[in-house]
C-alpha positions in Angstrom: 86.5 146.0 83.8 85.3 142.6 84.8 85.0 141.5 81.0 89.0 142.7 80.7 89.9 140.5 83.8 87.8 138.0 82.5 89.6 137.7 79.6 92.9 138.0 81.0 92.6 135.2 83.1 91.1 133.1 80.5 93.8 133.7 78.1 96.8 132.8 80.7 96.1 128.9 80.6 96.1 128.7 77.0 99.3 130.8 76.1 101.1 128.8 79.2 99.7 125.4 77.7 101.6 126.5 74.1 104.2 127.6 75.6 105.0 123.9 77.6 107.3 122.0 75.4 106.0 118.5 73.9 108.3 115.9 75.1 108.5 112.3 73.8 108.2 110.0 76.8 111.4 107.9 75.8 113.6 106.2 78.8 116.7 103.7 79.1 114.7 101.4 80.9 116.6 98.2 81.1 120.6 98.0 81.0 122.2 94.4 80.8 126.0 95.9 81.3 127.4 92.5 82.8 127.2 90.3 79.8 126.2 87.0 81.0 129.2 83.8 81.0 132.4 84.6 79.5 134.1 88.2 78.5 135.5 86.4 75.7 134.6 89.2 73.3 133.2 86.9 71.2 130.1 88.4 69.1 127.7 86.8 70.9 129.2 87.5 74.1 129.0 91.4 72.8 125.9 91.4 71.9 124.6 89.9 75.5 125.3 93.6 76.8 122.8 96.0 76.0 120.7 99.0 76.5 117.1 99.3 75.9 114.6 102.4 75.0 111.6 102.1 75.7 109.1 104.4 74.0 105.2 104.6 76.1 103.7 107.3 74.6 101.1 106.3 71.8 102.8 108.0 69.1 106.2 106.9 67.2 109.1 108.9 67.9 111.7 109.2 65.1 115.2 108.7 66.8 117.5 109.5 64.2 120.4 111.6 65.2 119.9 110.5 69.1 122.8 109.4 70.9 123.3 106.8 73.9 126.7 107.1 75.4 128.8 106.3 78.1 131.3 107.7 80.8 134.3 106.9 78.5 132.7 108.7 75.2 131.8 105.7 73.6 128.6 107.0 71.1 125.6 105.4 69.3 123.9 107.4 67.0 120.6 105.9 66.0 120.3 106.5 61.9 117.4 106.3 60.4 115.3 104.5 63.2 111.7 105.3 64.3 111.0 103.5 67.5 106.9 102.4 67.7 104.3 103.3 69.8 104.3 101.6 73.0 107.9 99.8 72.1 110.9 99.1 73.1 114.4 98.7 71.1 117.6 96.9 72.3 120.9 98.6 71.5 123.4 95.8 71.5 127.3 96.4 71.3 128.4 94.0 68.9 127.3 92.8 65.0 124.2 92.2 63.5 121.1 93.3 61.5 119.5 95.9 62.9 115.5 94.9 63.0 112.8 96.9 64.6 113.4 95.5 68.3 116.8 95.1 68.2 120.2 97.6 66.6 123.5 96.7 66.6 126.7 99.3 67.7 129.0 96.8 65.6 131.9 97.0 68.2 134.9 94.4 69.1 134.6 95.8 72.7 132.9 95.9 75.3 131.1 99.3 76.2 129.1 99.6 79.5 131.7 99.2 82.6 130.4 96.0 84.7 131.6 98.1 87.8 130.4 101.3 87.5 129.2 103.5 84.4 126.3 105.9 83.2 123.7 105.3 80.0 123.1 108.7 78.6 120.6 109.2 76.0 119.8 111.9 74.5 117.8 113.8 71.3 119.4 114.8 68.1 119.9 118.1 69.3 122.3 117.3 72.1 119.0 117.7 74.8 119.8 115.5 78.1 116.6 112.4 78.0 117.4 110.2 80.4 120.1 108.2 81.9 120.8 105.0 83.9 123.9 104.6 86.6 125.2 101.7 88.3 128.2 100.9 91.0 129.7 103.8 92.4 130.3 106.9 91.4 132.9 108.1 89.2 134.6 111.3 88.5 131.6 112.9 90.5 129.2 112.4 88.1 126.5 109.3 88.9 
């Protein structure tokens, strides 16, 4: 009997440790939603509002298929990106050429609400990530 309980116990940390699921440690963590001077929507003036995702883990995580969106719907789907080890990539709203720090949403409008609004990001199977608020809270949601 005390081999069987022995072996019972022994065998719960392991199936419990297979059963956790492996998550990618991927955040929003910076959000420039004022863009700075002018709202002339001028390119440049665009592409001064952004989101970055910062990956920390030690291993590259493969973003394709993700999606950072807003309140209003507005969606960016990362295609074909693989975001480093350790890295960190800026999603800006207006045109340019994508590089490994820095994607472009090629928009004519601005995105990210300077009053309020909420960064959602989240895996290429729909699964909540993260998300960033500012200003108050609209529609009940933060």
């Amino acid at each position: 009997m005390t081999a069987g309980a022995l072996t019972a116990v022994l065998t719960v940390p392991t199936s419990a440790a297979e059963t956790r699921p492996h998550r990618p440690n991927v955040q929003i963590s910076d959000v420039q939603y004022d863009s700075p001077g002018r709202d002339d929507r001028s390119n440049r003036s665009l592409n001064r509002e952004w989101v970055e995702i910062t990956n920390s883990s030690r291993r590259a995580v493969n973003l394709d298929g993700w999606t950072l969106r807003d309140e209003d719907g507005h969606r960016y789907t990362f295609d074909n990106y693989r975001l480093r080890a350790r890295s960190t990539v800026r999603v800006h709203t207006g045109s340019g050429r994508d590089t490994r720090s820095d994607v472009y949403q090629d928009r004519r409008h601005y995105v990210w609400d300077n009053r309020s609004d909420t960064a959602t990001l989240r895996d290429d199977r729909g699964r909540f990530v993260d998300s960033e608020a500012w200003g108050q809270r609209r529609g009940g949601r933060r």
